[in-house]
SEFILO-437670 format. One record per residue: residue number from 1; x, y, z of N, C-alpha, C in turn. Coordinates in steps of 0.1 Angstrom, whole numbers, always signed. Layout:
SEFILO-437670
{site NUM {X Y Z} {X Y Z} {X Y Z}};
...
***
This chain:
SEFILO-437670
{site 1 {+155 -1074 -499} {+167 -1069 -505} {+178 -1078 -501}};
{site 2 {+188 -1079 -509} {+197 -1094 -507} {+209 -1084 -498}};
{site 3 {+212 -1093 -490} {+222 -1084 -481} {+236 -1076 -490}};
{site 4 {+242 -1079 -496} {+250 -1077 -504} {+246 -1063 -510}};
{site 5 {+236 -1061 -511} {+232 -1049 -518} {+229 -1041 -509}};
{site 6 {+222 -1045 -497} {+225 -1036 -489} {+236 -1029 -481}};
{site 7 {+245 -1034 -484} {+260 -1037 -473} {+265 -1024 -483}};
{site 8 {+261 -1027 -495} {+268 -1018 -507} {+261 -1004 -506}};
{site 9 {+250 -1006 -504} {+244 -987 -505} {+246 -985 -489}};
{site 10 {+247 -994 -475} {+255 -985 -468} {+269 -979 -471}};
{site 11 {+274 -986 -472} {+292 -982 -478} {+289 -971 -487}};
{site 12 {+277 -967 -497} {+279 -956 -506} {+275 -943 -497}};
{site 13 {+263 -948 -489} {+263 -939 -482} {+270 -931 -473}};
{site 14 {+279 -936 -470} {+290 -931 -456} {+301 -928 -464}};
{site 15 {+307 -936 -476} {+314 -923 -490} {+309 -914 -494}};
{site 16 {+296 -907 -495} {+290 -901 -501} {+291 -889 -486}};
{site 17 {+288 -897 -475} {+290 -884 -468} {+305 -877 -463}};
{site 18 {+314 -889 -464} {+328 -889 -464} {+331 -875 -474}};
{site 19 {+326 -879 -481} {+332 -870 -497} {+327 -857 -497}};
{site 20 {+316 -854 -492} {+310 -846 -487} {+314 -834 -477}};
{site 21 {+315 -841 -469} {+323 -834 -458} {+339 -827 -461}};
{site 22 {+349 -837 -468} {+361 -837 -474} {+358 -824 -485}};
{site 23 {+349 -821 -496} {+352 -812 -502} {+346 -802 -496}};
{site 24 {+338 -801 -481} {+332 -789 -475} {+346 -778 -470}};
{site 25 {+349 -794 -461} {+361 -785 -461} {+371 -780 -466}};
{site 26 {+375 -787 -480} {+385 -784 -488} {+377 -770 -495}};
{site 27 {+368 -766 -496} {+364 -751 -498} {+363 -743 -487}};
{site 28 {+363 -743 -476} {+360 -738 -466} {+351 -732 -462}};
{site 29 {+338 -740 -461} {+327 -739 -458} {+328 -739 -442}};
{site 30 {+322 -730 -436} {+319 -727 -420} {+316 -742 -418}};
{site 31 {+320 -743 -408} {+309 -757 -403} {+295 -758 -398}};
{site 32 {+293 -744 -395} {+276 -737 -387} {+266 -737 -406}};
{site 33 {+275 -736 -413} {+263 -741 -427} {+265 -749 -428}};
{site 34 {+272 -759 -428} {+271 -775 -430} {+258 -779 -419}};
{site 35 {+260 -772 -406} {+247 -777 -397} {+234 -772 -406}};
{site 36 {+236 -759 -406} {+222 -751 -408} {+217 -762 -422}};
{site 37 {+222 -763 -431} {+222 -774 -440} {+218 -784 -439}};
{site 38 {+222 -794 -429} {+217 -806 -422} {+203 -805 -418}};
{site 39 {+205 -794 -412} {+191 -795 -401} {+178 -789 -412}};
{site 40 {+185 -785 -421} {+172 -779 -432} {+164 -792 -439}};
{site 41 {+174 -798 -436} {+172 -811 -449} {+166 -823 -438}};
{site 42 {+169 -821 -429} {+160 -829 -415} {+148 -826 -414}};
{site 43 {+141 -808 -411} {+134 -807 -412} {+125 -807 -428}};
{site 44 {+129 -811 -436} {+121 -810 -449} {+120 -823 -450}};
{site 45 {+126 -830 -446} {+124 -847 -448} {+111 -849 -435}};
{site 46 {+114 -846 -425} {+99 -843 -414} {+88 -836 -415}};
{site 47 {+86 -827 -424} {+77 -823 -433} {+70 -829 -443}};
{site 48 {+78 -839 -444} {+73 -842 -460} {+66 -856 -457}};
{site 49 {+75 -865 -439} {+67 -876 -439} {+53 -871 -427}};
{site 50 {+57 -860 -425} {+41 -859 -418} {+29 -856 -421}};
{site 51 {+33 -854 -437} {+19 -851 -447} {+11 -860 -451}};
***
């Protein structure tokens, strides 16, 4: 993968969670579901590679 492209989907990535976060709280989302959220999506991604 040519570095430039990777440079670029880090950078989308950390906008993406930027943006994320920014409209969590612009709705007012608890922060304890933003965790429980996280950690759901942690465990299903750990599920999914230990199959």
């Amino acid at each position: 993968m040519p570095l430039p492209l990777f440079l670029a989907m880090i950078a989308f990535v950390i906008a993406a969670a930027g943006a994320t976060l920014a409209l969590a709280f612009w709705a007012k989302v608890p922060l304890i579901a933003l965790a429980f959220a996280a950690l759901a999506g942690s465990l299903m991604m750990g599920m999914r590679q230990w199959r």
